[in-house]
Structures are given as structure tokens and as C-alpha cells.
C-alpha positions as CSV (number, residue, x, y, z in Angstrom):
1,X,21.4,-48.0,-4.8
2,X,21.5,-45.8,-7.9
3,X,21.2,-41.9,-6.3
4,X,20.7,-39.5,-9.4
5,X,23.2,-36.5,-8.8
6,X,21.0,-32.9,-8.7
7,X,22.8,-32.2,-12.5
8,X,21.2,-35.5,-13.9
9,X,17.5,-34.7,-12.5
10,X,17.7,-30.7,-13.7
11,X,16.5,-31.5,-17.2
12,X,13.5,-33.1,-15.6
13,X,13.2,-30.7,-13.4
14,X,13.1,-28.2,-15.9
15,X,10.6,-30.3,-17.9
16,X,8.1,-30.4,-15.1
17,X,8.0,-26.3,-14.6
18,X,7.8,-26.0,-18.1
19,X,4.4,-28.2,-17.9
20,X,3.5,-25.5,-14.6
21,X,3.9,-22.5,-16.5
22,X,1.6,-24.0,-19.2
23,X,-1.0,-24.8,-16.8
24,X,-0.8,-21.7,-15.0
25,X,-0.7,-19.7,-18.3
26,X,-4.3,-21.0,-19.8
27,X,-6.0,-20.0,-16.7
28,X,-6.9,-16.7,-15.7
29,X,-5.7,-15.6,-11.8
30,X,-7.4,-17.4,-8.7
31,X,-10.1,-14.9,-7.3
32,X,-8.9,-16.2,-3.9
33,X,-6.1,-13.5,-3.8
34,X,-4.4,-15.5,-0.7
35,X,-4.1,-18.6,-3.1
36,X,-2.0,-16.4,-5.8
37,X,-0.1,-14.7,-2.9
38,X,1.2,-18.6,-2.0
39,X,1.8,-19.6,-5.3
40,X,3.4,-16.5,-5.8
41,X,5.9,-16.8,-2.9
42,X,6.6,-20.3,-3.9
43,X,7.8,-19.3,-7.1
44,X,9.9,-17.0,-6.0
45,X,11.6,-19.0,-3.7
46,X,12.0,-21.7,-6.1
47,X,13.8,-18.5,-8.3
48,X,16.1,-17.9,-5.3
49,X,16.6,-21.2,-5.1
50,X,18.3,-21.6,-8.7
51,X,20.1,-17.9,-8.9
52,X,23.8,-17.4,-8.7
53,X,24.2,-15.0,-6.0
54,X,26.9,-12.9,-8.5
55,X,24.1,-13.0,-10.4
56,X,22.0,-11.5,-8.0
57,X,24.3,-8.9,-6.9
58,X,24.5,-7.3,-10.7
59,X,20.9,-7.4,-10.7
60,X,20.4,-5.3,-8.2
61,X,23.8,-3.2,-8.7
62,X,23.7,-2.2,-12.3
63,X,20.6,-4.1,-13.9
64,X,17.9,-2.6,-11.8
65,X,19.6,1.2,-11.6
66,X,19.0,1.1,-15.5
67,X,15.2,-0.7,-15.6
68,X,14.2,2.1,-12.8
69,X,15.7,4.9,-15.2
70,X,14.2,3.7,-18.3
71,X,11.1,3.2,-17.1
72,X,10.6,6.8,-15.5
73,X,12.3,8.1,-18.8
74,X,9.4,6.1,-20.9
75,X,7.0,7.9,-19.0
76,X,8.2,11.3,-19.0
77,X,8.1,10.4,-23.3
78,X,5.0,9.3,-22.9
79,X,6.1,5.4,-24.6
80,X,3.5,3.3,-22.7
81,X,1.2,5.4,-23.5
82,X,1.5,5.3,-27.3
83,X,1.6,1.2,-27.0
84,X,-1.7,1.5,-25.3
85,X,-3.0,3.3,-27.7
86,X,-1.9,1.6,-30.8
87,X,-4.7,-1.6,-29.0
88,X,-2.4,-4.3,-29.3
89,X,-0.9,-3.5,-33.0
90,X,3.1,-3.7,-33.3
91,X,4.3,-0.1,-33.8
92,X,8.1,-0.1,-34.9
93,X,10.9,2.2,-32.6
94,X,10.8,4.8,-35.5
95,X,7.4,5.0,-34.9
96,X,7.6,5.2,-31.6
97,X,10.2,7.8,-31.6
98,X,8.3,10.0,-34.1
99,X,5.2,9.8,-32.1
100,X,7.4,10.4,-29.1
101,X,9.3,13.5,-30.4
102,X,12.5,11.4,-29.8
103,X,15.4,10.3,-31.5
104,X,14.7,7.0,-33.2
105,X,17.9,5.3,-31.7
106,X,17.8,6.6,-28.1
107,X,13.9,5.2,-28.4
108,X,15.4,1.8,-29.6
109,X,18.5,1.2,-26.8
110,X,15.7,2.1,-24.0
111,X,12.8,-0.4,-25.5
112,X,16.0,-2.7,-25.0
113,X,15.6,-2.5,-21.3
114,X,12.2,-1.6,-21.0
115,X,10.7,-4.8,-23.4
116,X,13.3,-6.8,-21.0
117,X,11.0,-6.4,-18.2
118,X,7.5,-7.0,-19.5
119,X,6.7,-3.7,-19.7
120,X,6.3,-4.3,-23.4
121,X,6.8,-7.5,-25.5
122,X,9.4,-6.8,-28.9
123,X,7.6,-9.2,-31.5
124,X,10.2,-8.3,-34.0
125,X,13.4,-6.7,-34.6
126,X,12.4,-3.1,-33.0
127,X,8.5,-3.7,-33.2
128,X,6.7,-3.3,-29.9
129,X,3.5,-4.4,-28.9
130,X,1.8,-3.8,-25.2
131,X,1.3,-6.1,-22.5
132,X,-0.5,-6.2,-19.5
133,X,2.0,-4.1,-17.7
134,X,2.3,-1.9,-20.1
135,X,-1.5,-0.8,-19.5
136,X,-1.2,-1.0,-15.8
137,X,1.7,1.8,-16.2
138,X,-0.4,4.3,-17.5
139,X,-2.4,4.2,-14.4
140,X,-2.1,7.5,-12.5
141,X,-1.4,6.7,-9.3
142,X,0.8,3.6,-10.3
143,X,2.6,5.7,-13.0
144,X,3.3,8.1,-10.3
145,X,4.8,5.4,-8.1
146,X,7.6,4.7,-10.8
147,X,7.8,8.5,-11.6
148,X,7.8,10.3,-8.6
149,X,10.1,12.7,-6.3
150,X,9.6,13.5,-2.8
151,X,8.8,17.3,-3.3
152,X,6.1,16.4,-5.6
153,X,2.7,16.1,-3.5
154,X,0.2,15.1,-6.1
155,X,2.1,11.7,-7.3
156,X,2.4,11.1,-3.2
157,X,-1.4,11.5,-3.3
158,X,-1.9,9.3,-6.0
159,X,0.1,7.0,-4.5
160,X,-2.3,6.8,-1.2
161,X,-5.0,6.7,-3.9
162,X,-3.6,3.1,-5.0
163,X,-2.4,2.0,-1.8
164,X,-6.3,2.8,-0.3
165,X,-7.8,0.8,-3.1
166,X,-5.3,-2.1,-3.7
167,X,-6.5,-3.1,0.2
168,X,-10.1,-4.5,1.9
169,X,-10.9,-1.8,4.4
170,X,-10.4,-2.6,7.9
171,X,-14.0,-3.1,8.6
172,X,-14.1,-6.1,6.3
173,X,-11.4,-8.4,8.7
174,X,-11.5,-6.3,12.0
175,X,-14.3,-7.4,14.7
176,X,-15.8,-3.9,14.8
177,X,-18.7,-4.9,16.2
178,X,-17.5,-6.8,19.4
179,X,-14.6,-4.4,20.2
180,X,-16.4,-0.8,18.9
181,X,-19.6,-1.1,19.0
182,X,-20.6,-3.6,21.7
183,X,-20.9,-1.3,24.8
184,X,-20.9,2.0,23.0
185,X,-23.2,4.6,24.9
186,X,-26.4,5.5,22.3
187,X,-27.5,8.6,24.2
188,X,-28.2,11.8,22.5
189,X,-25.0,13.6,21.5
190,X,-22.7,10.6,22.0
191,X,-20.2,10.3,20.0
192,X,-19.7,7.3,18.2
193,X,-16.5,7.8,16.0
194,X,-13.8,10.1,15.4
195,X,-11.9,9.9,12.3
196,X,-8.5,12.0,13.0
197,X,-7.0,13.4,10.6
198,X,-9.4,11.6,8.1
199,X,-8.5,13.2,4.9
200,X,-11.4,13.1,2.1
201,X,-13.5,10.9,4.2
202,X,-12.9,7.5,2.4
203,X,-12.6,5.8,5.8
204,X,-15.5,6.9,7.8
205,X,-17.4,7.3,4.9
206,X,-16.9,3.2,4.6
207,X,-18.0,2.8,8.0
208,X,-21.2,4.6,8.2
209,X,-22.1,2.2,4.9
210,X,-21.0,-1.0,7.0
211,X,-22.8,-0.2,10.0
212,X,-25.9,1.9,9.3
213,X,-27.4,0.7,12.0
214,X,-25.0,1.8,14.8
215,X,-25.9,4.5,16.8
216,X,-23.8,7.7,17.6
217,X,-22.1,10.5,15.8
218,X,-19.6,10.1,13.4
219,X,-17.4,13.0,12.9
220,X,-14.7,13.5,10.4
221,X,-11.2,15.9,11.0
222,X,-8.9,17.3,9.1
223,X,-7.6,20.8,8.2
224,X,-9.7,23.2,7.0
225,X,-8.3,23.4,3.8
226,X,-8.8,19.6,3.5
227,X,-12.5,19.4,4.6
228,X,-13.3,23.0,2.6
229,X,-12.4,20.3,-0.6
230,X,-15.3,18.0,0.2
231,X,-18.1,16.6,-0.3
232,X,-19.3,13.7,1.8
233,X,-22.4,11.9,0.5
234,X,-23.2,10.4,3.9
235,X,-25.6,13.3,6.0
236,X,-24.7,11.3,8.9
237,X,-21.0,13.1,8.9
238,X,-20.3,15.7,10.4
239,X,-16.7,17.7,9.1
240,X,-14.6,19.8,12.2
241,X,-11.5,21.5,10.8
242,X,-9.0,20.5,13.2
243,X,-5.5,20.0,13.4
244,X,-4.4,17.3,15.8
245,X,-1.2,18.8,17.0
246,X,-3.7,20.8,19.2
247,X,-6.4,19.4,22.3
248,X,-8.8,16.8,20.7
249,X,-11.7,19.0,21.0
250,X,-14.0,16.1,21.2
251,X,-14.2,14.1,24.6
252,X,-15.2,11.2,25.9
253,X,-16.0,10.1,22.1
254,X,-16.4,5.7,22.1
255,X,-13.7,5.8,19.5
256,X,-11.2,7.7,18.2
257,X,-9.5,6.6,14.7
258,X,-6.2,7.2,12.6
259,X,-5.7,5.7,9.3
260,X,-1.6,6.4,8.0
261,X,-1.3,9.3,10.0
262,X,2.1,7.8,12.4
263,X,3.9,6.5,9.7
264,X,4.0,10.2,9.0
265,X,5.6,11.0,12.1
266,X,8.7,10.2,14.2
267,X,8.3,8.9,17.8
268,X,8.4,12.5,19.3
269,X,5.8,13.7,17.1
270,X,3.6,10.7,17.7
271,X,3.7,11.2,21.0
272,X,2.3,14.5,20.9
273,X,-0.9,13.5,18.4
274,X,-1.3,10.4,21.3
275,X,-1.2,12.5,24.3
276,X,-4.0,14.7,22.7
277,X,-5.7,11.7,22.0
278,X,-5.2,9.7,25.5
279,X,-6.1,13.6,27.0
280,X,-9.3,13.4,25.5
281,X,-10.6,9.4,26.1
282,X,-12.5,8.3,29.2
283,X,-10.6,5.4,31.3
284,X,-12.7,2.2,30.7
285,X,-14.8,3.1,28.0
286,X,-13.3,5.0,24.9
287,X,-10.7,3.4,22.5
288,X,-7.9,4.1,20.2
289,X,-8.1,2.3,17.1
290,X,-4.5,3.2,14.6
291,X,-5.0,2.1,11.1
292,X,-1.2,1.5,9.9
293,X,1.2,-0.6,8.9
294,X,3.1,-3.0,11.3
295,X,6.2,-4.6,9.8
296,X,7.6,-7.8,10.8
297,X,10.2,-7.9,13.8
298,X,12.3,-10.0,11.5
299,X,12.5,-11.7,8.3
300,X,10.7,-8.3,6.8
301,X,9.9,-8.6,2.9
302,X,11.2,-6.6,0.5
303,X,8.2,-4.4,-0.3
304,X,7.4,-3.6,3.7
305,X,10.8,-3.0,3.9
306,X,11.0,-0.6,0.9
307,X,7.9,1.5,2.5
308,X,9.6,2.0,5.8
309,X,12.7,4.0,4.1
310,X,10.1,5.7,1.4
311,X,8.6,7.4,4.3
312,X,11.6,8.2,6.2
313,X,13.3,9.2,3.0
314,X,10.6,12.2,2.1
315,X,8.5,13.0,5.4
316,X,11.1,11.5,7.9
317,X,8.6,8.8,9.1
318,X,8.7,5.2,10.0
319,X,6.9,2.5,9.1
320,X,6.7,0.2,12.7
321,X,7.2,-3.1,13.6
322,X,4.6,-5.3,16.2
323,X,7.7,-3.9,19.0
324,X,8.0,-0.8,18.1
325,X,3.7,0.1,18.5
326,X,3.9,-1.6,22.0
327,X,6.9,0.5,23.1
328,X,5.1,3.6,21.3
329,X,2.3,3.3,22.9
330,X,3.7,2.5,26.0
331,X,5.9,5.3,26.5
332,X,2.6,7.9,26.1
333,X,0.5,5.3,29.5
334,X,-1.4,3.1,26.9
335,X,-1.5,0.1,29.1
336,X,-3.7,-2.1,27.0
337,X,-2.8,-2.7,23.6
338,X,-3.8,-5.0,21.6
339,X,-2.3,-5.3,17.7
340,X,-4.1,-7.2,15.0
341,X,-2.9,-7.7,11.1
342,X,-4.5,-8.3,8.1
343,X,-5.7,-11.8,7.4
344,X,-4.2,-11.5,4.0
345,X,-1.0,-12.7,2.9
346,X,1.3,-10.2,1.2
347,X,-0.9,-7.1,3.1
348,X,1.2,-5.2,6.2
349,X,-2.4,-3.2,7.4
350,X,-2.8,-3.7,10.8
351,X,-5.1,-2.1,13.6
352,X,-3.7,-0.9,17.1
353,X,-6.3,-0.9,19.6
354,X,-5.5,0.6,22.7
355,X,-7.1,1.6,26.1
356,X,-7.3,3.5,29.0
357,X,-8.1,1.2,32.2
358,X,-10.6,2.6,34.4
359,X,-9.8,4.0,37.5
């Protein structure tokens, strides 16, 4: 039997992904954002597949040290910006530099690096054009992503700003309806939800729209500094300064609601937010529902992985795994948890719902 060795079959092999990245490249993305997620983490494996791991080690030990400084440096000049601008037109590194206030050759030895990872496309010697990353660069909050330092508050918000938008709200894949609002008490002056620590209101403000219908109060806190900013369109909202290292002042509410508040926090701080919380709920009827991230026990990817040491890297937080909610949550006498995740691939939002039994 004639058994091709894997050498003889690579130029095949090579042929038929050639004849995939045609196919893929005349059509535009999948709508079905799961179905680009797959093919996404197929190709990548197929990638880790093929790579030398020396390779791989200089990649990530000298390659990537100089594409992350280049690429913060071509912000702080402003580079991507001028590509944008130019609509797709070449514009040469002398150009660029000018335009840039730079000098023409340190311009051209960082488009080196900067055209060799897509963020812009060199269609001849030193003559740049844009490409679809470069747009997406010039983003705020995704420019502030590349460019930002921990002391620097307004690129973290911007970064919340994309991570809020990039994801379907919670309402859209949790069962709010059977585990929120089924059983909820519609008497005057009950209170439906309580959005802790809710920030501008993006949250709640998405709930009252989902579920008009649903009786109860929906109240919104944050600091008075935060709420003093806003300006909710829904009347239905009512805004209570409070600060939840203090007694919830609202008992007995149905639900009480955190979105990215405990990654904020280290276990002995968390504790103190959940024992205000569990202080205030009434056993057998009110619920805790944490809007966060939870992690993988094992085999975390790279991205979930590289969120977990942002946050403990400029607000000494943690980003938790399915383990370390239940222990959490545990430790403070939440005897029924229940942890659900996003039906999404690539997406590490989950929902902690926990309880008080009754007495």
C-alpha cells in the first residue's frame, strides 16, 4: 500500500487553503457571529498546528514587544489617523512624516512593523494605504485599548464603552422572565429592580425597554457624583446616590443587580458589597443576579486570560472562574447559586444568580 509521507501531501495541502482563503475572501462575514467564532478557532488551530514552537517563542519575546510599541507610538503621532483620512489613496512615509511632524525615517522603520500587522497595507516601496484595521484603530475606546496606562481613567472608560457594546445584553440570553419576574410581588411600592452600582444607567435603562410591561420599581445607584452626570430617558427610573460599601438602603427589593462591579474587587472587598446585599434580601423571595465575567477552570483562552491580569494589574481585581463564584459566594451564606454563561462562543459574560432559602 502506497502511504504518502505528510512532506509529499503539504503542497496539496497548501493548495486546498489557498482555494479557502479565496472563498472566504469574496464573501463578506457570516451575520451568525457564532459561525465566524468556529471558523475562527479552526483556523487558528490549524496555525498552531503548522508553527515552529521557536518560532512562536520569538513571536511573543521580541516580535510582539515591538508591534505593541509601534502601534501606541503611531497613535500618539496620530499615523492611522492620517491613512484614514487620505480615503484609501497611497500617501508615501515622507508624507506621512511631514503630516506627522516626524522624521521621515523614524516614520518609515515603524510603518515597517506597523504595515506587518495589517494595520496598514505598504502598496509600494514606502507608500501606505489603510485597511480595515487601520479604521478600526481610530476608534476611541479601541484606540484607547492599545494606548492606554492604568492611571489614566478616561481610556479605562472607553474601554467599558467597547466592552458594553461589543456584547448582547444579558436580557437577550438570560430567562429573565421565569427566574426575575415570575413571582415578583406588584404591590404599590415594591420594588422590582436594583441596579448597584449601575454607572450611567445603560443596564437598567435596557431593561425597562425589554420589559415594559413588568411591574415594580426600578431604581438605579451609584455615587452622587455619577448620577449628578445623568440623564435617564426612561421616567420609570428612579436615581439614589449610594455607595455600596454602606447598608443597601433598599429592602426586600425582588432583585438586586451588579454588572462588572467584582471584578473590581478582591475577595475581602467583595465580601463586604455581598453582605450588604444578602443584609438587605428577604429569604425565599429576593435574588442576586452578578453580571461578570466567569473564566474557564482550565484550558482559559488567551483573551479571558489577558482580562483577569488587566484588572489585577491597575485596580487589583480578579476576573473569576465557575469555582471561584461558588466559593465566593459561599463563604458570605449564599446557599443557592446558580451560574449561567453566555450562549456565544468567544463571549466570557455570565450571570450569578444567587438566593437566600427561606426560613
Amino acid at each position: 500500500m502506497d502511504v504518502s509521507s505528510p512532506s509529499e501531501e503539504f503542497p496539496s495541502l497548501i493548495e486546498h487553503l489557498q482555494s479557502i482563503e479565496k472563498t472566504i475572501s469574496g464573501h463578506s462575514l457570516p451575520r451568525d457571529n457564532s459561525l465566524r467564532r468556529e471558523a475562527l478557532r479552526i483556523a487558528k488551530s490549524i496555525v498552531a498546528t503548522l508553527e515552529d514552537p521557536q518560532e512562536v517563542v520569538i513571536h511573543w519575546g521580541y516580535e510582539r514587544v515591538w508591534q505593541q510599541a509601534c502601534l501606541r507610538l503611531g497613535i500618539d503621532l496620530k499615523l492611522f489617523h492620517i491613512l484614514v483620512s487620505k480615503g484609501g489613496a497611497p500617501i508615501t512615509a515622507r508624507e506621512l512624516a511631514a503630516e506627522a511632524n516626524a522624521e521621515t525615517l523614524f516614520v518609515a522603520r515603524m510603518m515597517r512593523v506597523i504595515t506587518s500587522t495589517g494595520f496598514a497595507a505598504e502598496v509600494g516601496p514606502q507608500r501606505y494605504v489603510q485597511t480595515a484595521l487601520t479604521k478600526a484603530i481610530t476608534i476611541p475606546s479601541l484606540e484607547a485599548t492599545v494606548k492606554s496606562h492604568p492611571e489614566r481613567r478616561a481610556d479605562m472608560e472607553l474601554k467599558m464603552e467597547a466592552l458594553r457594546t461589543s456584547r448582547e445584553p444579558w436580557t437577550q440570553w438570560f430567562p429573565v422572565e421565569r427566574n426575575l419576574l415570575f413571582g415578583a410581588l406588584q404591590g404599590p411600592g415594591e420594588v422590582l429592580l436594583v441596579d448597584v452600582g449601575g454607572g450611567g444607567g445603560e443596564d437598567i435603562t435596557d431593561f425597562a425597554r425589554q420589559f415594559p410591561a413588568a411591574k415594580g420599581r426600578l431604581v438605579l445607584e451609584d455615587l452622587p457624583e455619577v448620577l449628578g452626570k445623568l440623564s435617564i430617558a426612561e421616567a420609570r427610573i428612579e436615581l439614589l446616590p449610594h455607595d455600596f460599601f454602606n447598608p443597601q438602603p433598599i429592602r426586600g427589593a425582588r432583585a438586586y443587580y451588579t454588572h462588572f462591579v467584582f471584578h473590581n474587587w478582591s475577595d475581602d472587598k467583595a465580601r463586604v458589597i455581598l453582605g450588604y446585599l444578602k443584609s438587605a434580601m428577604t429569604p425565599g423571595y429576593s435574588k442576586l443576579f452578578l453580571n461578570e465575567s466567569v473564566i474557564p477552570d482550565e484550558n482559559c483562552p488567551a483573551l479571558f486570560a489577558a482580562h483577569d491580569m488587566n484588572m489585577m494589574s491597575i485596580l487589583a481585581g480578579i476576573k473569576r472562574s465557575r469555582s471561584q463564584w461558588n466559593d465566593l459566594l459561599h463563604s458570605v451564606g449564599f446557599e443557592d447559586v446558580s451560574i449561567w454563561t453566555s450562549p456565544h462562543p468567544g463571549e466570557e459574560d455570565g450571570i450569578i444568580e444567587a438566593a437566600i432559602p427561606a426560613k
